[in-house]
N, C-alpha and C positions, 0 to 999 in steps of 0.2 A: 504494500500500500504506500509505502513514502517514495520505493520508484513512481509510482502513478503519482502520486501528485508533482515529486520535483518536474516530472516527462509533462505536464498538462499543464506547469506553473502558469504562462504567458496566454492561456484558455479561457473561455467564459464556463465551459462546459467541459465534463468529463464523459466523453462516448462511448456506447460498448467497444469500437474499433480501438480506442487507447487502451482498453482492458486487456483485450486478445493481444494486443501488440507489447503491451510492459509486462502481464501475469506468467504469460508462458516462456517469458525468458526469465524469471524471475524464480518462476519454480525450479526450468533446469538450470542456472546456476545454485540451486538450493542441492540440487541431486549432484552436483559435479565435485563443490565442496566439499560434502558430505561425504563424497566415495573419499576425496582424497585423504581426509583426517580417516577415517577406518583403516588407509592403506597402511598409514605409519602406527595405528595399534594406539590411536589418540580418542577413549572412548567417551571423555569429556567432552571433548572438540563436536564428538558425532551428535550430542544434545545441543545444539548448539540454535535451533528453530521451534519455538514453543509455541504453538496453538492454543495451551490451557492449560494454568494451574488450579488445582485443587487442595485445600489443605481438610486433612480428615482427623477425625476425633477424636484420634490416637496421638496425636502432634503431627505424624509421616507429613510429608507434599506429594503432591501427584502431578507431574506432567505430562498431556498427551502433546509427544514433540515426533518429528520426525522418525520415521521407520528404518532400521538399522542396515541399510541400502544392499542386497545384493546379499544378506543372512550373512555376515562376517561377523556379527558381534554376538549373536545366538544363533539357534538353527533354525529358528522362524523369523517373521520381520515383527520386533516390537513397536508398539506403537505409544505403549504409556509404562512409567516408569514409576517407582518408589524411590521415595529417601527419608531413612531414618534421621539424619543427622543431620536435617537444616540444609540438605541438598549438595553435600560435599561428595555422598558415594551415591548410586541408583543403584535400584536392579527391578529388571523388566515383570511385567506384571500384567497388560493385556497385551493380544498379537494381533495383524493383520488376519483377515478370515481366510480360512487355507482354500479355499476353491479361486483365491485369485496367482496372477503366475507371477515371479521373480519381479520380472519389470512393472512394478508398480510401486505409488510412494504415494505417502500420506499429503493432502492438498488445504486442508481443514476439518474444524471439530469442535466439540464439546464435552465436558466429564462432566458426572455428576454420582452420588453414593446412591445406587439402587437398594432394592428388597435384600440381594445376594451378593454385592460389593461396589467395586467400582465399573462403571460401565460408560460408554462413549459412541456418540452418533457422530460420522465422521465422511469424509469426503475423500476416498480415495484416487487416483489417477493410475489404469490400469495400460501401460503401452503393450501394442500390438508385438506379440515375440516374436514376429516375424518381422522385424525392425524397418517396416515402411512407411515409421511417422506417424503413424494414425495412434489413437489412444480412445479411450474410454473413460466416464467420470463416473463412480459407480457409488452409489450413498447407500451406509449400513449402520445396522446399531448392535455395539457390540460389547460382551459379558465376558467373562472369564471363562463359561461353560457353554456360550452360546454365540451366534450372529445371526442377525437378517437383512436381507436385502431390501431396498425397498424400489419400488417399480417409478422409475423417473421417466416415463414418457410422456406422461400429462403436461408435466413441470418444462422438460426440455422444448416440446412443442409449443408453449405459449411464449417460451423465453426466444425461441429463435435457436439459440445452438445451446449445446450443453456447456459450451466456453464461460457463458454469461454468470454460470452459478458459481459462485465462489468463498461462499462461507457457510454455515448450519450450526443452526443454536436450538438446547430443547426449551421446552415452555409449558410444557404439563406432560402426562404420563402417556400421552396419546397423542401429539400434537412436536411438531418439531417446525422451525423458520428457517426456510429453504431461503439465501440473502445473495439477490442477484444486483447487478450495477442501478436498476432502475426501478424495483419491484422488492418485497419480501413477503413470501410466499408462505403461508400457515398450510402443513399438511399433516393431515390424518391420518399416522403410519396403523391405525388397524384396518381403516378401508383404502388405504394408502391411493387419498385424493386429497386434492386442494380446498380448501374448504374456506377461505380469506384473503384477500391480496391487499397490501400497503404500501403506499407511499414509502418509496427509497431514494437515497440517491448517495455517491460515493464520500461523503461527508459524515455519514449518520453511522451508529451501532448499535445495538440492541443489548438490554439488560432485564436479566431477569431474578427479582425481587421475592419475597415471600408469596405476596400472592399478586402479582400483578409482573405485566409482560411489557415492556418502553421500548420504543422505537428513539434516539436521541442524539442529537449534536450539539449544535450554539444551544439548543433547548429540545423539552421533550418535542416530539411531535404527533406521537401516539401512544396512547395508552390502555392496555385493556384486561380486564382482570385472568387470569393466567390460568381459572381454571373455567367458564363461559365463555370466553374471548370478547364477550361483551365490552364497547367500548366508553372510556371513563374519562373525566377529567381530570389532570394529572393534579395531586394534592401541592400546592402552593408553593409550599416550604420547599419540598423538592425539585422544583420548576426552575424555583431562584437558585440554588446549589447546582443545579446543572449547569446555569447560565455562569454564575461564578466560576464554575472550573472549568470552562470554555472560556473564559475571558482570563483566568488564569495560568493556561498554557497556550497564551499567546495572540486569543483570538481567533486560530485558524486551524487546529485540529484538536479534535474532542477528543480527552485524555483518557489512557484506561482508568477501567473502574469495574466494580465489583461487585453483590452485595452475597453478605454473612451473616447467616441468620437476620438481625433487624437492624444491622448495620451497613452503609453501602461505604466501601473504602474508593480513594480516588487519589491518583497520584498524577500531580502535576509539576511543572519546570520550578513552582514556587515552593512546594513542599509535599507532605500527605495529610490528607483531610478525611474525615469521618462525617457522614451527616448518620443521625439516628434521634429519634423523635422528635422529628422537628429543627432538630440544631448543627449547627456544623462548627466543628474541632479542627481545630488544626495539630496535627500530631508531632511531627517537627518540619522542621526546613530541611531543605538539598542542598548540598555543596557538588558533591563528585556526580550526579547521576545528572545534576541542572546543567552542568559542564557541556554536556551534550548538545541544548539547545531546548528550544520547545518541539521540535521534528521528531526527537528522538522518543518522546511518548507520544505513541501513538494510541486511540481506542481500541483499537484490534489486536492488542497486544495484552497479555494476560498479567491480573496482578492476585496476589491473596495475601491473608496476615495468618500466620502461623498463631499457634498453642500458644507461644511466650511472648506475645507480644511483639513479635520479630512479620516484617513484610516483604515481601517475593516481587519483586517487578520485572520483566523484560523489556530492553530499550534496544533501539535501533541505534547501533554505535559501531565505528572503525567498519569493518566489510560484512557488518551481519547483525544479527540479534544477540545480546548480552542478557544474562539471568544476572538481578543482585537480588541480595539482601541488604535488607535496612535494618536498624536495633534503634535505640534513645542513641548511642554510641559510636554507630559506624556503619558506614556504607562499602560495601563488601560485594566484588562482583565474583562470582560463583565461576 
């Protein structure tokens, strides 16, 4: 996403054709990277592209980051990891679904703690092994003991090509937001149809709350309760807190952010902030991670607050994505 914006800077608009022309070379230098830190046996390096953290109840973090390219690092391709210790060591924890081949790599995704653990609806890119450039985008939701497919015909044919879709967030237990350049698409993985279309556009990210589901940039834009999908007026307080932290990191790209239980976490170029009932904290200020700019937090970039107090950000910095942590203390890139 910060290729696509610096690539469209001088633009009124952002087109699907800027999409297809910045994401696919975006990805495969994601894949190209990636092989080469596995080649020298650098398995830190290989976590190196975070789609989602999770922090679970135990203290652990969960990231669903890239797929371990080509099974060098396991004998399957993992997709989400564990770390006990504040994210110093991982180990792999769900896999890629075995019915897809070699050449495929993780595109986007979501986690979240199901009935049976951690589980993840995710956006794979499967290329053709018969290495004639064609490729496939194939969206599933996947367990520890299980996966399914889900049927994107509907989806691709309203969008025009399967190029266009390029993120998926869930939103209740039956319901996932399929998020294309122009569009965000509510579908119904038990009758796996579309069932809501919203207002998108390459600015916005979606957040999903205790019981309510934001469409949001400069400010919300839609709001709907997350388990009717009925749609609501966004409560006040949190209206202004959005607008704040978009006027906080800069103005021009909505920051990540979070929410944890009744708290939603937001880290911007100014510091990290908490809004929870009604009010918003500021946690502490940035020195090394604001260093980066306001570019470098982006919304589509994953944050959480661990067990102790302790926060997880990914930034867009030097030729790739950085994991830190934060403490009252120190800023620490992982």
């Amino acid at each position: 996403m910060e290729k696509l914006f610096t690539y469209t800077i001088d633009q009124d608009e952002i087109t699907d054709e800027d999409v297809d022309a910045v994401c696919t070379a975006q990805i495969e230098g994601h894949i190209f990277e990636m092989v080469d830190a596995v080649a020298v046996g650098d398995k830190k390096k290989a976590l190196d592209y975070y789609y989602d953290l999770l922090a679970g109840d135990s203290g652990e973090i969960y990231a669903l980051t890239d797929n371990d390219y080509y099974g060098e690092l396991t004998e399957q391709h993992a997709i989400v990891w564990k770390s006990a210790d504040q994210c110093d060591t991982w180990e792999s924890v769900l896999f890629q679904p075995d019915d897809l081949n070699e050449e495929s790599s993780l595109f986007a995704g979501d986690l979240r703690e199901g009935p049976s653990g951690i589980e993840a609806v995710v956006i794979i890119q499967e290329d053709d092994p018969n290495g004639n450039g064609s490729y496939t985008n194939r969206v599933y939701q996947v367990s520890a003991d299980s996966f399914v497919e889900y049927n994107m015909d509907e989806v691709y044919a309203l969008l025009g090509s399967q190029d266009h879709l390029f993120n998926v967030k869930y939103v209740n237990n039956h319901v996932i937001a399929l998020i294309a350049a122009e569009t965000c698409l509510l579908y119904d993985t038990d009758t796996q149809e579309i069932i809501k279309e919203l207002p998108y556009d390459l600015t916005m990210g979606c957040l999903l709350t205790q019981d309510q589901f934001l469409i949001l940039g400069k400010e919300i834009s839609a709001c709907l309760d997350a388990d009717t999908l009925e749609e609501q007026a966004p409560d006040p307080g949190l209206q202004e807190f959005v607008r704040t932290m978009f006027a906080s990191n800069g103005n021009d790209v909505f920051p990540p952010m979070q929410a944890q239980d009744d708290t939603i976490i937001c880290v911007t170029a100014t510091g990290i902030y908490e809004y929870c009932a009604g009010e918003t904290k500021q946690i502490r200020q940035l020195s090394s991670v604001a260093a980066f700019g306001d570019h470098a937090l982006n919304g589509l970039l994953p944050v959480c607050r661990g067990q102790e107090n302790e926060y997880y950000v990914c930034i867009f910095g030097g030729t790739g994505m950085n994991l830190w942590k934060i403490d009252s203390d120190t800023e620490e890139m992982k």
